[in-house]
N, C-alpha and C positions, 0 to 999 in steps of 0.2 A: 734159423736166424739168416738175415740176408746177407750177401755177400758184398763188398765192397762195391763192385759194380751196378749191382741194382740197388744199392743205396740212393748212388747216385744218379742214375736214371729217376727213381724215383722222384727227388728231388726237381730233378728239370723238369718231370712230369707236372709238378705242381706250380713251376712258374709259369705265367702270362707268355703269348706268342713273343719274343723276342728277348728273353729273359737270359741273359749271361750268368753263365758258372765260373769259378774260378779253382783251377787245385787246392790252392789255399782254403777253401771254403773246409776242406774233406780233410785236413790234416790229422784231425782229432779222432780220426777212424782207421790210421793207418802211416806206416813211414811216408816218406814224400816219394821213396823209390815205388813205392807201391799204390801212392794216387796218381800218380804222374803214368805209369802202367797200364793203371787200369781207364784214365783217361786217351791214351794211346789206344788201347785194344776198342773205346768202347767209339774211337774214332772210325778206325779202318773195318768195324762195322758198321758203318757208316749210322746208328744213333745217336751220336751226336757231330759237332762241325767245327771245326776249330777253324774262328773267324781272327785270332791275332794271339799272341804272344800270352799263353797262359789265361786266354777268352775263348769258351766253347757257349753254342748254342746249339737246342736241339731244335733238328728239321722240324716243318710237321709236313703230315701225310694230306697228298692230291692227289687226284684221280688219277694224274699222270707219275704217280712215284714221290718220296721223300722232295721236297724244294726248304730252298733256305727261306726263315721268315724274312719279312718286311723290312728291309732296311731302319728307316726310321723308327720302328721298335726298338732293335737292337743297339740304335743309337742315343733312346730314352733311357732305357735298362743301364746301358753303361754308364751313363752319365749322372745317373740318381748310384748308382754303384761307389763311382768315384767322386763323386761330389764336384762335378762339371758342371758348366755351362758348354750347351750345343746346340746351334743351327743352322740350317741352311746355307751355303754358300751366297754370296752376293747374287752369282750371274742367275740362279734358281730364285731370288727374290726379285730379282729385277721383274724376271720371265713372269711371276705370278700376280705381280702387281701390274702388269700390264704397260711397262716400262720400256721392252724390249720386245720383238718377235723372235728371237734368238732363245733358242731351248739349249741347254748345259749337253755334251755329249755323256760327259760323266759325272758321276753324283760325288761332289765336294760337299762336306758338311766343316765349317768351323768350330772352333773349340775354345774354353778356358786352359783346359789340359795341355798336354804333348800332345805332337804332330805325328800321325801312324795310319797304316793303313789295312783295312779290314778286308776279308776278305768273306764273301757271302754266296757259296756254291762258285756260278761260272764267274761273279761280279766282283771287283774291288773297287772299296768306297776309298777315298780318299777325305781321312778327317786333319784340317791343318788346325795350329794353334793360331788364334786371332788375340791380336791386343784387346784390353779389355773394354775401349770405349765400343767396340760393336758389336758386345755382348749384353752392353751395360742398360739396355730396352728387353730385353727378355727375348723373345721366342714371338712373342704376337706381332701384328701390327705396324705399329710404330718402330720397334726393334726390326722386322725386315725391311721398313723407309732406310733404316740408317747402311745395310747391308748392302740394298740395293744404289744408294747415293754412292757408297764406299766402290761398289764395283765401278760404276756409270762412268765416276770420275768430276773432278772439277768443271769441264767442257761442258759436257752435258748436267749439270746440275739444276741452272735456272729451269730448264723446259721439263725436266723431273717431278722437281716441285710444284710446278704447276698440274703435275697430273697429278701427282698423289695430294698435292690439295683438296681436288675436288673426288677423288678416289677414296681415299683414306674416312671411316667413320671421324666424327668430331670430337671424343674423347680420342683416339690412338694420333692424331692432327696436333691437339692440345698439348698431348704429352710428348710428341714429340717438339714440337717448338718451347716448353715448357725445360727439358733437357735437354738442348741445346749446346747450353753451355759446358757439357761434359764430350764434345766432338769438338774434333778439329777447327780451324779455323773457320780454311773455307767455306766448309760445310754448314757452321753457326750462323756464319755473315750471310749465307742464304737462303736459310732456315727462316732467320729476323728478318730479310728481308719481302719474303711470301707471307710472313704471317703479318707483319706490316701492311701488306693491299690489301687483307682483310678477307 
């Protein structure tokens, strides 16, 4: 019979690269003094990572020795876990829509959740909680215009717009002036206003 610990090794073994554990998950194998132990020992063996408060993921192996997965993995996994909305920080949407020449020094991801910060081998992510209108576009597209707006600011919004006008595919364009009305002000009145010159 296996032992607690390779239960749970097991376990991680069969999730996807960035796949979060929780002690909770193991309770029904054992006191909590003794998942929490064996979560402990099977850390400072360095098999698995303890990336935040009761969240462990396991490394996987590179040529150069164990590395933490993917960021953004770990921030899908957790968020289908907890039943989150999560993306991108603003100034990282800006960067990618070509809004900015300014790349983020460090990797902010927003959230529906709480505000917490993860920790991924040498890296800390920093996940903040975002009001819901800049989650309320999803993950694609259109939902990084809004992130990207949200950073840029009111100043810079006309000249924004006009890039991701003609940047933006024509359905993620659509829906984003089509939801409009679920953002802020200023953001709406310049949203109608671009989609207006047509």
């Amino acid at each position: 019979m296996n032992s607690l610990p390779q239960l749970i090794l097991l376990h991680a073994a069969s999730l996807p690269e960035g796949g979060v554990l929780s002690p909770k998950e193991f309770l029904h194998l054992g006191s909590r003094a003794a998942v929490d132990q064996a979560f402990s020992r099977l850390t400072k063996q360095g098999k698995l990572l303890r990336v935040a408060r009761a969240t462990y993921v396991k490394p996987l192996e590179s040529r150069f020795g164990p590395r933490a997965p993917e960021s953004d993995k770990v921030l899908t996994s957790l968020a289908e876990q907890r039943g989150e909305l999560v993306a991108p920080h603003g100034a990282s949407a800006a960067n990618a829509l070509g809004l900015t020449q300014q790349v983020p020094i460090r990797e902010v991801y927003l959230t529906s959740g709480r505000s917490r910060k993860l920790k991924l081998g040498r890296y800390e992510i920093a996940v903040k909680h975002a009001p819901r209108w800049m989650l309320a576009l999803g993950s694609g597209p259109a939902g990084a215009a809004v992130r990207a707006l949200a950073w840029m600011g009111p100043a810079h919004v006309q000249r924004s717009l006009v890039t991701l006008h003609k940047t933006l595919p024509a359905a993620e364009w659509q829906t984003l002036a089509a939801k409009r009305s679920a953002l802020p002000a200023w953001m709406a009145k310049a949203i109608g206003e671009e989609a207006t010159r047509g």
